[in-house]
C-alpha positions in Angstrom: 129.8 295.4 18.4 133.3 294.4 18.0 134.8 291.3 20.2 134.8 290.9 23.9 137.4 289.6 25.9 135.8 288.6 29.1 139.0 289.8 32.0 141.5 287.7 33.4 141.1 286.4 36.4 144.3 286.1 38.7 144.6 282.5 40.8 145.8 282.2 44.5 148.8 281.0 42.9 149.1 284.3 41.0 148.5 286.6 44.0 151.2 284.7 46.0 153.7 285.4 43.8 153.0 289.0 43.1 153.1 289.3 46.3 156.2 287.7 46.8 157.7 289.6 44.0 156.8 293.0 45.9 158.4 291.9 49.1 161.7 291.4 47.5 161.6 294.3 46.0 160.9 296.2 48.7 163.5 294.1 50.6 166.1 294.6 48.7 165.2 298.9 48.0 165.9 298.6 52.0 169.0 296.9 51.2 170.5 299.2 48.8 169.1 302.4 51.0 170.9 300.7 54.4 174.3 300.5 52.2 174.0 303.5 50.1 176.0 306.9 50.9 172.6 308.4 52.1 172.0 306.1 54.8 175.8 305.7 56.3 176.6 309.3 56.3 175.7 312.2 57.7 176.6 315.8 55.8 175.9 319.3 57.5 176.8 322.2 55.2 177.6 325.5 55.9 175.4 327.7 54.7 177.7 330.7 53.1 181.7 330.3 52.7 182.9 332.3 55.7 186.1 335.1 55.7 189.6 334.5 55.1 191.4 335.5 58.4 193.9 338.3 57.2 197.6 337.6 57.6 198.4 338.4 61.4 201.3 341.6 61.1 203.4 340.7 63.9 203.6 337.3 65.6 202.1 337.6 69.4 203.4 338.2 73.1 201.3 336.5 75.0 198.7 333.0 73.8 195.6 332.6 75.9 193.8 329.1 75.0 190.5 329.2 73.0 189.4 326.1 72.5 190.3 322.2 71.9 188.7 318.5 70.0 189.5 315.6 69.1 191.2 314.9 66.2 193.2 311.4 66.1 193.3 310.9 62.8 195.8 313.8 61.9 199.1 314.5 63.2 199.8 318.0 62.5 196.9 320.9 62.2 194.9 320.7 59.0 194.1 323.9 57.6 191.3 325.3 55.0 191.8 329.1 53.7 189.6 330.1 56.9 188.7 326.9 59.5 190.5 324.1 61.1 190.1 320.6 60.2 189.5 317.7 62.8 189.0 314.2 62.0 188.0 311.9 64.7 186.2 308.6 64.8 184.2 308.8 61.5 183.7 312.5 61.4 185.1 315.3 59.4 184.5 319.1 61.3 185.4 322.5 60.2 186.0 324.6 63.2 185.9 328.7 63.2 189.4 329.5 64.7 188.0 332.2 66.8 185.2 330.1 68.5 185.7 326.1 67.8 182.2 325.7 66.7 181.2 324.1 63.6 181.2 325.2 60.3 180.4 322.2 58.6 180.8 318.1 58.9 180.9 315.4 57.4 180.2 311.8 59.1 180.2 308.1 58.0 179.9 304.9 59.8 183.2 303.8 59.0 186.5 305.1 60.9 188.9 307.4 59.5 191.8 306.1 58.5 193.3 310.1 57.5 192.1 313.2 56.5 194.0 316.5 54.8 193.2 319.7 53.8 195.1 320.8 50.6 195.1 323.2 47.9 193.9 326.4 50.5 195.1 328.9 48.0 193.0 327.5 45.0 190.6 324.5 45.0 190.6 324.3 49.4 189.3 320.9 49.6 189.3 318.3 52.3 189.7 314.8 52.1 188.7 312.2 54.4 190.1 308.8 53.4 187.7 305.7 55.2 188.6 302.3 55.8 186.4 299.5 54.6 187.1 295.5 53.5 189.7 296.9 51.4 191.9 299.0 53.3 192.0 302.8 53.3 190.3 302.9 50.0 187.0 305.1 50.2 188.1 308.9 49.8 185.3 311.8 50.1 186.4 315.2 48.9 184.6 317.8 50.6 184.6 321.8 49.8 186.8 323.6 52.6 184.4 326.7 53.0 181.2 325.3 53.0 181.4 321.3 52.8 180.1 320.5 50.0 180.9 316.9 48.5 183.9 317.5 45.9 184.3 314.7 44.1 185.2 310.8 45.3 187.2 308.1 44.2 187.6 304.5 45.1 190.6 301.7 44.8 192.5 299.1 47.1 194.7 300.6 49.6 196.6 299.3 52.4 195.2 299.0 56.2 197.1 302.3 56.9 198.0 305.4 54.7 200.0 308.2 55.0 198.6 311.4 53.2 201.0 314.1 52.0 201.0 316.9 49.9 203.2 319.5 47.5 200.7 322.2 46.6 200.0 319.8 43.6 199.8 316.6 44.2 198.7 314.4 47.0 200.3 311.1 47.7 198.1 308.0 49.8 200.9 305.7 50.7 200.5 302.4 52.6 203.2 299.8 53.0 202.7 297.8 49.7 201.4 300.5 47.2 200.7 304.3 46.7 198.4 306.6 44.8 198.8 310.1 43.5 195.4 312.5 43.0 195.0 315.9 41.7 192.2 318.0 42.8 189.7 316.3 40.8 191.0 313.3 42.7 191.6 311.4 39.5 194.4 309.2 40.1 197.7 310.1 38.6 199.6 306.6 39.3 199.2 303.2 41.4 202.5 302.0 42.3 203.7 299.0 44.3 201.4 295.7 44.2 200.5 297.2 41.0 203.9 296.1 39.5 202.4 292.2 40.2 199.3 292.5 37.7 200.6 295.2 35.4 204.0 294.4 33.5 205.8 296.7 31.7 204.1 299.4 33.4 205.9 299.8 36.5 209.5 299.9 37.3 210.5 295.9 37.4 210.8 295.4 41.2 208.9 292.7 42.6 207.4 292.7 46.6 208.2 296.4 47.5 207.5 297.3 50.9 207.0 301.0 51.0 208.0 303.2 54.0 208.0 307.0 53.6 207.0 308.5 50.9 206.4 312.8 49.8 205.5 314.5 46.6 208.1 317.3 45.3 207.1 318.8 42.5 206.0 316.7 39.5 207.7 313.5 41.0 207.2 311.5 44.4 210.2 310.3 46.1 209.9 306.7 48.0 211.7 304.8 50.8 211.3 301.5 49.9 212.8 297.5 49.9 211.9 294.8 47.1 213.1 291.3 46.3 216.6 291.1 46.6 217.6 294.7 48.1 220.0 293.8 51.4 219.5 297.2 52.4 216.8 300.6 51.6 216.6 302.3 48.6 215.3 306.3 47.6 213.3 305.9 44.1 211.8 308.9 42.6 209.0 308.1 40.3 206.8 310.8 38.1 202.8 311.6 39.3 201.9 310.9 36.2 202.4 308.5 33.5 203.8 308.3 30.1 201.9 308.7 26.9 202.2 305.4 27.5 200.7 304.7 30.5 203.5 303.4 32.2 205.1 305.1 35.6 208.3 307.5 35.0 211.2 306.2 37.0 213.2 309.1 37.1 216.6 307.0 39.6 216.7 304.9 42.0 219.3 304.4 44.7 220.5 302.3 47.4 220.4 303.9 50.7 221.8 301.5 52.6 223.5 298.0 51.8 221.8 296.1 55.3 218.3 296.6 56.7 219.2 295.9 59.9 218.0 299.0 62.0 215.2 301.1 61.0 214.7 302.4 57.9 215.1 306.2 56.4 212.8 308.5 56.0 211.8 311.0 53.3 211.2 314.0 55.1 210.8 316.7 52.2 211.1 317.4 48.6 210.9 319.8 46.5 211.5 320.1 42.5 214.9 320.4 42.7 215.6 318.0 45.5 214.4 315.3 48.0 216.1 315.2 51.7 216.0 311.7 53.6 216.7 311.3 57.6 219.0 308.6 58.3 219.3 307.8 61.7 222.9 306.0 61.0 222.1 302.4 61.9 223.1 300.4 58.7 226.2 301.0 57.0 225.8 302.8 53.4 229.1 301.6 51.9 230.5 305.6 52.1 234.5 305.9 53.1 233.9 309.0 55.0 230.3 308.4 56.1 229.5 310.8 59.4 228.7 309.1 62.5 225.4 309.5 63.9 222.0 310.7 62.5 222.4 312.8 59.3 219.6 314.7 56.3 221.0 313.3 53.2 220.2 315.5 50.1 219.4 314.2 46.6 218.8 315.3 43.5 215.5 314.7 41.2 217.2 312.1 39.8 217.8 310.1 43.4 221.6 311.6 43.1 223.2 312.0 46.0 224.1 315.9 46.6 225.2 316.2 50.2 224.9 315.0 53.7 224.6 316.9 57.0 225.1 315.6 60.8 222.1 316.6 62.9 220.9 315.4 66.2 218.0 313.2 67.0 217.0 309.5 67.3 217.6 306.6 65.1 214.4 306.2 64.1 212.2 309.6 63.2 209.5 309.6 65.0 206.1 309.0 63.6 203.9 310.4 65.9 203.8 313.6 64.3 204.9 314.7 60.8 207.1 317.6 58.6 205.0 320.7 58.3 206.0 322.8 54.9 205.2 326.6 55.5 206.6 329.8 54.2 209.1 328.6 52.3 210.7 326.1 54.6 210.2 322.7 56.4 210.4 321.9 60.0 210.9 318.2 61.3 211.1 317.2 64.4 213.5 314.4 65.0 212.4 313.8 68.5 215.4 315.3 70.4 214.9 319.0 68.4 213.5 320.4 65.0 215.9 320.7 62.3 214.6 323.6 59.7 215.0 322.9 56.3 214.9 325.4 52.7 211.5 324.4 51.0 213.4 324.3 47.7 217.0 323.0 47.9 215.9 320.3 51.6 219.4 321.6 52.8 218.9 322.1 56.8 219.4 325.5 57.5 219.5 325.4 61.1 218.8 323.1 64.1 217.0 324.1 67.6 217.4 321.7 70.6 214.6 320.7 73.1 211.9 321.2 70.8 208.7 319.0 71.0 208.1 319.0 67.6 207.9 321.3 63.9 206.7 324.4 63.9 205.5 326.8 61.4 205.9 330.6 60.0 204.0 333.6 61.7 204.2 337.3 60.5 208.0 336.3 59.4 209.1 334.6 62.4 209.2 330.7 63.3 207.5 329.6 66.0 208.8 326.2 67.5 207.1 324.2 70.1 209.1 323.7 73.7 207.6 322.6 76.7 205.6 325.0 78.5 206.2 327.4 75.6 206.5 328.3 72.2 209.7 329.8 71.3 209.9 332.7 68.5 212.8 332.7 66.4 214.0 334.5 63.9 213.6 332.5 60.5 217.0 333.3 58.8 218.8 332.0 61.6 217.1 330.7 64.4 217.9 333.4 66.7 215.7 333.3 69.3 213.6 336.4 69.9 211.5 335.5 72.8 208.9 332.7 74.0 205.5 333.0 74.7 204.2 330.3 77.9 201.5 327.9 76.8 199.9 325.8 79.5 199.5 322.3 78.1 197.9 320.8 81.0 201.3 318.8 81.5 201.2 317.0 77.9 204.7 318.1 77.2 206.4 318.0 80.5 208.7 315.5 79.7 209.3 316.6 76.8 209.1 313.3 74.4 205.5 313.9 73.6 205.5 316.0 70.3 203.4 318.9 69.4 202.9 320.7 66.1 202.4 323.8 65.6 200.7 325.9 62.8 199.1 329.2 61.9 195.7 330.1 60.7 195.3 334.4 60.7 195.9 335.5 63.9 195.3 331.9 65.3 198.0 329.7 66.9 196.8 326.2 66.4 198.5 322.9 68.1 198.0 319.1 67.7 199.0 317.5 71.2 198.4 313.8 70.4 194.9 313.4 69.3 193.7 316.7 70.7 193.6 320.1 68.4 193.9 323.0 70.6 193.4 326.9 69.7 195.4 329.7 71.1 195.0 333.4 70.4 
Protein backbone atom coordinates (compact mmCIF):
# COMPACT_ATOMS: atom_id res chain seq x y z
CA UNK A 1 0.00 0.00 0.00
CA UNK A 2 1.39 3.20 -1.01
CA UNK A 3 1.63 6.30 1.68
CA UNK A 4 -1.04 7.84 3.66
CA UNK A 5 -1.63 11.26 4.43
CA UNK A 6 -3.89 11.29 7.38
CA UNK A 7 -6.42 14.83 6.38
CA UNK A 8 -5.98 18.19 7.44
CA UNK A 9 -7.73 19.31 9.96
CA UNK A 10 -8.99 23.01 9.80
CA UNK A 11 -8.55 25.22 13.38
CA UNK A 12 -11.21 27.73 14.79
CA UNK A 13 -8.79 30.09 13.53
CA UNK A 14 -9.18 28.68 10.02
CA UNK A 15 -13.01 28.53 9.93
CA UNK A 16 -13.12 32.23 11.03
CA UNK A 17 -11.42 33.37 8.42
CA UNK A 18 -13.13 31.38 5.67
CA UNK A 19 -15.83 32.58 6.90
CA UNK A 20 -14.83 35.94 6.95
CA UNK A 21 -13.55 35.66 3.48
CA UNK A 22 -17.15 34.57 2.19
CA UNK A 23 -18.82 37.45 3.79
CA UNK A 24 -16.82 39.97 1.92
CA UNK A 25 -17.29 38.38 -0.94
CA UNK A 26 -20.69 38.14 -0.82
CA UNK A 27 -20.66 41.80 0.52
CA UNK A 28 -19.07 43.18 -2.04
CA UNK A 29 -21.13 40.83 -5.17
CA UNK A 30 -24.09 43.00 -3.30
CA UNK A 31 -22.08 45.99 -3.91
CA UNK A 32 -21.24 45.71 -7.41
CA UNK A 33 -25.03 44.28 -8.17
CA UNK A 34 -26.55 47.58 -6.15
CA UNK A 35 -24.28 49.85 -8.57
CA UNK A 36 -24.30 47.94 -11.68
CA UNK A 37 -26.67 48.89 -14.79
CA UNK A 38 -28.94 45.90 -13.85
CA UNK A 39 -29.84 47.08 -10.54
CA UNK A 40 -30.28 51.06 -11.27
CA UNK A 41 -32.31 50.62 -14.35
CA UNK A 42 -35.21 49.49 -15.50
CA UNK A 43 -35.66 48.43 -19.46
CA UNK A 44 -39.16 47.38 -20.97
CA UNK A 45 -38.87 46.42 -24.66
CA UNK A 46 -41.25 46.39 -27.30
CA UNK A 47 -41.85 43.29 -28.44
CA UNK A 48 -42.02 43.85 -32.55
CA UNK A 49 -40.97 47.26 -34.24
CA UNK A 50 -44.33 48.87 -34.89
CA UNK A 51 -45.50 50.72 -38.50
CA UNK A 52 -44.25 53.81 -39.87
CA UNK A 53 -47.23 56.26 -40.03
CA UNK A 54 -47.55 57.21 -43.82
CA UNK A 55 -46.98 60.77 -44.75
CA UNK A 56 -50.41 62.65 -43.99
CA UNK A 57 -51.60 64.08 -47.85
CA UNK A 58 -53.05 67.21 -46.87
CA UNK A 59 -52.45 69.10 -43.57
CA UNK A 60 -55.86 69.09 -41.34
CA UNK A 61 -59.04 71.35 -40.68
CA UNK A 62 -59.89 70.76 -37.58
CA UNK A 63 -57.24 69.07 -34.27
CA UNK A 64 -59.07 67.24 -31.57
CA UNK A 65 -56.54 66.47 -28.55
CA UNK A 66 -55.45 62.84 -27.96
CA UNK A 67 -53.37 62.61 -25.39
CA UNK A 68 -50.57 64.41 -23.16
CA UNK A 69 -47.11 63.45 -20.53
CA UNK A 70 -44.56 64.67 -19.14
CA UNK A 71 -41.63 65.37 -20.71
CA UNK A 72 -39.25 68.21 -19.04
CA UNK A 73 -36.27 67.17 -20.27
CA UNK A 74 -36.96 68.14 -24.02
CA UNK A 75 -37.91 71.29 -25.41
CA UNK A 76 -39.32 70.60 -28.76
CA UNK A 77 -41.10 67.02 -29.69
CA UNK A 78 -38.73 64.18 -30.18
CA UNK A 79 -39.50 61.94 -32.82
CA UNK A 80 -38.54 58.11 -33.81
CA UNK A 81 -39.71 56.90 -37.52
CA UNK A 82 -43.20 55.80 -35.77
CA UNK A 83 -43.52 57.05 -31.73
CA UNK A 84 -42.88 60.03 -29.68
CA UNK A 85 -40.22 60.41 -27.24
CA UNK A 86 -40.72 61.75 -23.60
CA UNK A 87 -38.13 62.12 -21.17
CA UNK A 88 -39.10 62.94 -17.70
CA UNK A 89 -37.46 62.44 -14.35
CA UNK A 90 -35.26 59.38 -15.08
CA UNK A 91 -37.33 57.73 -17.68
CA UNK A 92 -37.15 57.38 -21.44
CA UNK A 93 -41.02 56.40 -23.07
CA UNK A 94 -41.95 55.74 -26.60
CA UNK A 95 -45.47 56.65 -27.05
CA UNK A 96 -47.94 55.32 -30.08
CA UNK A 97 -49.10 58.70 -31.56
CA UNK A 98 -52.55 57.45 -31.98
CA UNK A 99 -53.05 56.28 -28.28
CA UNK A 100 -50.11 57.68 -25.89
CA UNK A 101 -49.49 54.30 -24.48
CA UNK A 102 -46.18 52.84 -24.24
CA UNK A 103 -44.12 51.22 -26.59
CA UNK A 104 -41.17 50.81 -24.74
CA UNK A 105 -38.98 52.56 -21.67
CA UNK A 106 -36.23 52.99 -20.47
CA UNK A 107 -35.57 54.10 -16.65
CA UNK A 108 -32.51 54.77 -14.39
CA UNK A 109 -32.12 56.16 -10.92
CA UNK A 110 -30.43 59.16 -12.06
CA UNK A 111 -32.30 62.27 -13.64
CA UNK A 112 -32.21 63.25 -17.16
CA UNK A 113 -30.19 65.82 -17.96
CA UNK A 114 -31.55 65.53 -22.14
CA UNK A 115 -32.66 63.12 -24.38
CA UNK A 116 -32.99 63.11 -28.56
CA UNK A 117 -34.12 61.08 -31.10
CA UNK A 118 -31.97 61.20 -34.19
CA UNK A 119 -31.21 59.52 -37.36
CA UNK A 120 -35.32 58.37 -37.95
CA UNK A 121 -34.53 57.81 -41.58
CA UNK A 122 -31.62 55.27 -40.90
CA UNK A 123 -30.19 54.09 -37.60
CA UNK A 124 -33.60 55.74 -35.34
CA UNK A 125 -31.96 55.80 -32.11
CA UNK A 126 -32.68 57.51 -28.88
CA UNK A 127 -30.41 58.92 -26.59
CA UNK A 128 -30.82 59.68 -23.03
CA UNK A 129 -27.89 61.58 -21.55
CA UNK A 130 -27.86 61.13 -17.26
CA UNK A 131 -26.23 63.17 -14.87
CA UNK A 132 -23.95 61.63 -12.26
CA UNK A 133 -20.65 63.07 -10.11
CA UNK A 134 -19.46 64.15 -13.36
CA UNK A 135 -21.90 66.16 -15.03
CA UNK A 136 -24.13 65.12 -17.96
CA UNK A 137 -21.73 62.33 -18.83
CA UNK A 138 -23.58 58.90 -18.84
CA UNK A 139 -25.35 58.49 -22.44
CA UNK A 140 -27.63 55.16 -23.20
CA UNK A 141 -28.49 54.76 -26.77
CA UNK A 142 -31.59 52.93 -27.13
CA UNK A 143 -33.29 51.37 -30.53
CA UNK A 144 -36.34 53.79 -31.59
CA UNK A 145 -38.70 50.92 -32.65
CA UNK A 146 -38.34 48.51 -30.08
CA UNK A 147 -35.87 49.91 -27.31
CA UNK A 148 -33.24 47.95 -27.34
CA UNK A 149 -29.86 49.23 -25.79
CA UNK A 150 -27.76 50.70 -28.73
CA UNK A 151 -24.57 51.28 -27.71
CA UNK A 152 -23.20 53.70 -24.57
CA UNK A 153 -20.53 55.91 -23.99
CA UNK A 154 -19.10 57.71 -21.04
CA UNK A 155 -16.80 61.07 -20.47
CA UNK A 156 -16.87 64.41 -18.35
CA UNK A 157 -19.46 66.75 -19.29
CA UNK A 158 -20.81 69.83 -17.87
CA UNK A 159 -23.79 70.08 -15.22
CA UNK A 160 -26.04 71.02 -18.29
CA UNK A 161 -26.00 70.03 -22.04
CA UNK A 162 -27.52 71.01 -24.96
CA UNK A 163 -28.16 68.14 -27.54
CA UNK A 164 -28.40 68.95 -31.26
CA UNK A 165 -28.34 67.35 -34.33
CA UNK A 166 -27.64 67.63 -38.49
CA UNK A 167 -28.83 64.27 -39.72
CA UNK A 168 -25.06 63.27 -39.04
CA UNK A 169 -23.76 64.30 -36.20
CA UNK A 170 -24.86 65.05 -32.82
CA UNK A 171 -23.28 67.76 -30.72
CA UNK A 172 -23.49 67.51 -26.37
CA UNK A 173 -22.50 71.06 -25.50
CA UNK A 174 -22.23 72.36 -21.95
CA UNK A 175 -20.64 75.76 -20.99
CA UNK A 176 -16.88 74.67 -20.82
CA UNK A 177 -16.61 71.78 -23.40
CA UNK A 178 -18.53 69.83 -26.17
CA UNK A 179 -18.60 66.35 -27.77
CA UNK A 180 -19.58 65.15 -31.17
CA UNK A 181 -20.95 61.29 -31.71
CA UNK A 182 -21.94 59.43 -34.65
CA UNK A 183 -24.45 56.73 -34.46
CA UNK A 184 -22.16 54.31 -32.95
CA UNK A 185 -21.75 57.07 -30.42
CA UNK A 186 -18.10 57.00 -30.72
CA UNK A 187 -16.82 60.40 -30.09
CA UNK A 188 -15.73 62.43 -32.96
CA UNK A 189 -14.04 65.40 -30.93
CA UNK A 190 -13.88 66.91 -27.18
CA UNK A 191 -13.41 70.48 -27.41
CA UNK A 192 -13.16 73.21 -24.72
CA UNK A 193 -11.44 72.19 -21.16
CA UNK A 194 -9.85 69.75 -23.39
CA UNK A 195 -7.53 72.51 -24.85
CA UNK A 196 -6.04 72.66 -20.97
CA UNK A 197 -4.67 68.91 -20.89
CA UNK A 198 -4.19 68.37 -24.59
CA UNK A 199 -1.74 70.94 -26.43
CA UNK A 200 -1.32 71.12 -29.83
CA UNK A 201 -4.49 69.43 -30.27
CA UNK A 202 -7.03 72.06 -29.99
CA UNK A 203 -7.29 75.47 -31.33
CA UNK A 204 -4.89 77.55 -28.78
CA UNK A 205 -7.58 79.44 -26.71
CA UNK A 206 -7.37 79.09 -23.14
CA UNK A 207 -10.88 79.27 -20.60
CA UNK A 208 -13.60 79.17 -23.38
CA UNK A 209 -16.97 79.48 -22.07
CA UNK A 210 -19.24 77.96 -24.65
CA UNK A 211 -22.76 79.26 -25.32
CA UNK A 212 -24.68 77.91 -28.33
CA UNK A 213 -23.50 75.58 -30.39
CA UNK A 214 -25.22 73.30 -33.82
CA UNK A 215 -23.68 70.79 -36.14
CA UNK A 216 -23.96 71.79 -40.05
CA UNK A 217 -22.67 69.34 -42.07
CA UNK A 218 -19.19 67.97 -41.42
CA UNK A 219 -18.33 70.99 -39.01
CA UNK A 220 -19.95 72.48 -35.72
CA UNK A 221 -20.28 76.06 -35.44
CA UNK A 222 -19.73 77.59 -31.68
CA UNK A 223 -20.65 80.85 -29.78
CA UNK A 224 -18.09 81.18 -27.46
CA UNK A 225 -15.58 83.74 -25.13
CA UNK A 226 -11.87 82.75 -24.06
CA UNK A 227 -9.07 84.55 -22.33
CA UNK A 228 -8.67 87.82 -23.67
CA UNK A 229 -11.86 88.19 -26.12
CA UNK A 230 -13.66 91.75 -24.98
CA UNK A 231 -16.49 90.56 -26.88
CA UNK A 232 -18.18 86.84 -28.58
CA UNK A 233 -16.83 85.04 -31.17
CA UNK A 234 -18.45 82.37 -34.04
CA UNK A 235 -15.67 79.47 -34.46
CA UNK A 236 -16.42 76.57 -36.76
CA UNK A 237 -14.47 73.59 -35.95
CA UNK A 238 -14.58 70.00 -37.87
CA UNK A 239 -16.55 66.70 -36.12
CA UNK A 240 -13.75 64.96 -36.68
CA UNK A 241 -10.07 65.15 -36.35
CA UNK A 242 -7.05 65.22 -38.45
CA UNK A 243 -5.00 62.24 -39.32
CA UNK A 244 -3.52 63.71 -36.68
CA UNK A 245 -5.72 63.70 -34.11
CA UNK A 246 -6.03 67.20 -33.59
CA UNK A 247 -9.45 69.37 -34.01
CA UNK A 248 -9.94 71.20 -37.56
CA UNK A 249 -10.42 74.88 -37.01
CA UNK A 250 -11.96 75.80 -40.06
CA UNK A 251 -12.28 80.31 -38.88
CA UNK A 252 -12.96 81.99 -36.27
CA UNK A 253 -14.57 85.40 -35.83
CA UNK A 254 -15.32 88.06 -33.45
CA UNK A 255 -18.93 88.75 -33.14
CA UNK A 256 -18.87 91.35 -31.14
CA UNK A 257 -15.97 93.67 -29.64
CA UNK A 258 -17.90 93.96 -25.79
CA UNK A 259 -19.78 91.34 -23.85
CA UNK A 260 -21.81 93.52 -22.24
CA UNK A 261 -25.47 92.23 -23.09
CA UNK A 262 -26.25 88.73 -23.82
CA UNK A 263 -24.52 86.83 -26.02
CA UNK A 264 -25.55 85.49 -29.76
CA UNK A 265 -26.83 82.51 -30.62
CA UNK A 266 -26.22 79.92 -33.34
CA UNK A 267 -29.54 79.13 -34.47
CA UNK A 268 -28.78 76.86 -37.61
CA UNK A 269 -26.21 75.60 -40.02
CA UNK A 270 -26.02 73.87 -42.68
CA UNK A 271 -22.85 72.83 -45.09
CA UNK A 272 -22.79 75.83 -46.77
CA UNK A 273 -23.53 78.24 -43.95
CA UNK A 274 -24.13 78.92 -40.19
CA UNK A 275 -26.88 81.77 -39.21
CA UNK A 276 -26.31 83.49 -35.63
CA UNK A 277 -29.20 85.70 -33.81
CA UNK A 278 -27.92 88.81 -32.51
CA UNK A 279 -30.12 90.52 -30.40
CA UNK A 280 -28.09 94.01 -31.12
CA UNK A 281 -26.82 94.72 -27.60
CA UNK A 282 -23.01 95.10 -28.05
CA UNK A 283 -21.54 97.01 -30.72
CA UNK A 284 -19.71 94.72 -33.55
CA UNK A 285 -17.35 97.51 -34.90
CA UNK A 286 -19.75 97.55 -38.45
CA UNK A 287 -20.14 101.26 -40.07
CA UNK A 288 -23.54 100.57 -41.24
CA UNK A 289 -24.58 97.99 -38.62
CA UNK A 290 -28.73 97.71 -38.42
CA UNK A 291 -30.30 98.66 -35.37
CA UNK A 292 -32.06 96.17 -33.49
CA UNK A 293 -32.07 92.31 -33.50
CA UNK A 294 -30.73 90.84 -36.76
CA UNK A 295 -29.78 86.73 -38.28
CA UNK A 296 -26.31 87.19 -39.32
CA UNK A 297 -25.15 84.66 -42.09
CA UNK A 298 -21.68 83.13 -42.34
CA UNK A 299 -19.93 81.10 -44.35
CA UNK A 300 -18.20 77.60 -43.47
CA UNK A 301 -15.34 79.37 -42.92
CA UNK A 302 -17.01 81.81 -40.04
CA UNK A 303 -17.11 84.53 -43.05
CA UNK A 304 -19.50 86.91 -42.73
CA UNK A 305 -22.08 86.73 -45.82
CA UNK A 306 -25.03 88.90 -44.88
CA UNK A 307 -27.10 90.33 -42.19
CA UNK A 308 -30.96 90.67 -41.89
CA UNK A 309 -33.17 92.93 -39.39
CA UNK A 310 -35.83 90.72 -37.81
CA UNK A 311 -37.95 91.28 -34.79
CA UNK A 312 -37.74 89.68 -31.47
CA UNK A 313 -35.97 90.07 -28.00
CA UNK A 314 -32.44 90.73 -27.17
CA UNK A 315 -31.78 87.63 -25.89
CA UNK A 316 -33.36 84.36 -27.85
CA UNK A 317 -35.11 82.57 -25.69
CA UNK A 318 -34.11 79.30 -24.30
CA UNK A 319 -37.08 77.81 -23.27
CA UNK A 320 -37.68 76.12 -26.43
CA UNK A 321 -35.34 75.43 -29.41
CA UNK A 322 -34.93 75.74 -33.63
CA UNK A 323 -36.77 72.80 -35.17
CA UNK A 324 -35.14 71.72 -38.78
CA UNK A 325 -37.97 70.10 -40.98
CA UNK A 326 -38.56 69.84 -44.70
CA UNK A 327 -36.02 71.72 -45.77
CA UNK A 328 -36.19 74.72 -43.50
CA UNK A 329 -35.68 75.97 -39.91
CA UNK A 330 -38.08 77.78 -37.78
CA UNK A 331 -36.95 79.85 -34.62
CA UNK A 332 -38.91 81.47 -32.49
CA UNK A 333 -37.38 84.59 -31.17
CA UNK A 334 -39.96 85.14 -28.58
CA UNK A 335 -41.99 88.01 -30.21
CA UNK A 336 -42.61 85.73 -33.68
CA UNK A 337 -40.83 82.79 -35.71
CA UNK A 338 -38.59 83.82 -38.30
CA UNK A 339 -38.28 80.78 -41.11
CA UNK A 340 -35.10 80.15 -42.38
CA UNK A 341 -33.70 77.94 -45.83
CA UNK A 342 -32.19 74.64 -44.35
CA UNK A 343 -29.23 75.15 -46.71
CA UNK A 344 -28.16 78.76 -47.30
CA UNK A 345 -29.71 80.03 -43.05
CA UNK A 346 -30.97 83.13 -45.10
CA UNK A 347 -34.54 83.97 -43.31
CA UNK A 348 -36.99 83.62 -45.84
CA UNK A 349 -39.89 85.04 -44.07
CA UNK A 350 -41.03 86.30 -40.62
CA UNK A 351 -44.64 85.63 -38.96
CA UNK A 352 -45.58 87.83 -35.88
CA UNK A 353 -47.46 86.63 -32.68
CA UNK A 354 -46.22 83.22 -32.86
CA UNK A 355 -45.48 81.23 -29.63
CA UNK A 356 -42.86 79.40 -30.90
CA UNK A 357 -41.22 77.18 -34.30
CA UNK A 358 -43.17 75.17 -36.09
CA UNK A 359 -42.77 72.46 -38.50
CA UNK A 360 -43.78 71.16 -42.24
CA UNK A 361 -47.11 69.13 -42.79
CA UNK A 362 -48.24 67.75 -46.33
CA UNK A 363 -46.26 70.93 -47.77
CA UNK A 364 -47.57 73.61 -45.58
CA UNK A 365 -46.05 75.22 -42.29
CA UNK A 366 -47.78 75.04 -39.42
CA UNK A 367 -46.93 77.79 -36.76
CA UNK A 368 -48.01 77.89 -33.26
CA UNK A 369 -50.36 81.10 -32.13
CA UNK A 370 -52.33 81.25 -29.16
CA UNK A 371 -55.44 79.40 -29.18
CA UNK A 372 -54.40 78.11 -32.65
CA UNK A 373 -52.19 76.83 -35.10
CA UNK A 374 -51.88 78.84 -38.11
CA UNK A 375 -51.27 77.07 -41.69
CA UNK A 376 -49.15 78.90 -44.03
CA UNK A 377 -48.10 78.46 -47.04
CA UNK A 378 -44.24 77.43 -46.99
CA UNK A 379 -42.89 79.60 -49.98
CA UNK A 380 -44.16 82.57 -48.49
CA UNK A 381 -45.84 82.55 -45.43
CA UNK A 382 -49.15 83.25 -46.77
CA UNK A 383 -51.53 82.27 -44.46
CA UNK A 384 -54.07 79.71 -45.53
CA UNK A 385 -56.19 79.21 -42.49
CA UNK A 386 -55.87 78.25 -38.71
CA UNK A 387 -57.03 75.42 -36.98
CA UNK A 388 -58.23 76.27 -32.90
CA UNK A 389 -56.28 74.24 -30.34
CA UNK A 390 -57.51 74.51 -26.72
CA UNK A 391 -54.34 74.69 -24.57
CA UNK A 392 -56.06 74.83 -21.31
CA UNK A 393 -54.88 78.61 -21.17
CA UNK A 394 -50.94 77.77 -21.39
CA UNK A 395 -50.52 80.21 -24.21
CA UNK A 396 -52.84 83.01 -23.39
CA UNK A 397 -50.46 85.45 -22.91
CA UNK A 398 -48.75 84.57 -25.38
CA UNK A 399 -44.89 84.55 -23.96
CA UNK A 400 -45.07 80.97 -23.11
CA UNK A 401 -43.61 79.03 -26.21
CA UNK A 402 -44.92 75.97 -27.85
CA UNK A 403 -43.34 73.73 -30.56
CA UNK A 404 -44.83 72.19 -32.81
CA UNK A 405 -43.94 69.06 -35.01
CA UNK A 406 -45.37 66.26 -37.14
CA UNK A 407 -45.34 62.54 -36.81
CA UNK A 408 -47.92 60.86 -39.88
CA UNK A 409 -51.02 62.25 -39.46
CA UNK A 410 -50.24 63.38 -35.86
CA UNK A 411 -49.86 66.97 -34.70
CA UNK A 412 -47.55 66.84 -31.72
CA UNK A 413 -46.78 69.97 -29.17
CA UNK A 414 -44.35 70.58 -26.28
CA UNK A 415 -46.09 73.17 -23.97
CA UNK A 416 -43.37 73.53 -21.27
CA UNK A 417 -42.74 70.24 -19.85
CA UNK A 418 -45.94 68.67 -21.16
CA UNK A 419 -46.03 66.71 -24.70
CA UNK A 420 -49.48 66.85 -25.99
CA UNK A 421 -51.06 64.85 -29.19
CA UNK A 422 -53.58 66.29 -31.53
CA UNK A 423 -55.23 64.50 -34.41
Amino acid sequence: MGNSHPPERRTRVDLIVTAVIVVLVVVGALVVWAMSDARQTDLQTAATAPPTPAAAEESPRALTPVWTARSAATKIPQLTAASVITADGGTVTAHDPATGASRWSYSRADDLCAALAAWPGGADKVLAVYRNSRGCSEVTGLRGDTGLRSGSRTSDADDDVTLSYDGDYVVSAGGTRLETWGTNLVRGIEYGRSALVNPGKTPGRTNCHLYSAVPGGSRVGIVERCDGDLGYRLTVIGTDQDSDERIIQWGTTMLTSTSHGPAPAIIGGSNQAFAVYDGGVDDTGEATRPSGPRIRVYSPQAEPVSAHSVAGDVALPTSTAPIVDSGVITVWTGTGTVVLDGTSTVPMYQIPGTVGPGSVMAGELLLPMPGRISVRQLSDGREVRTIRVDRGGYDTDGTHPVAVRVLGRWVVEQRGPVIAALS
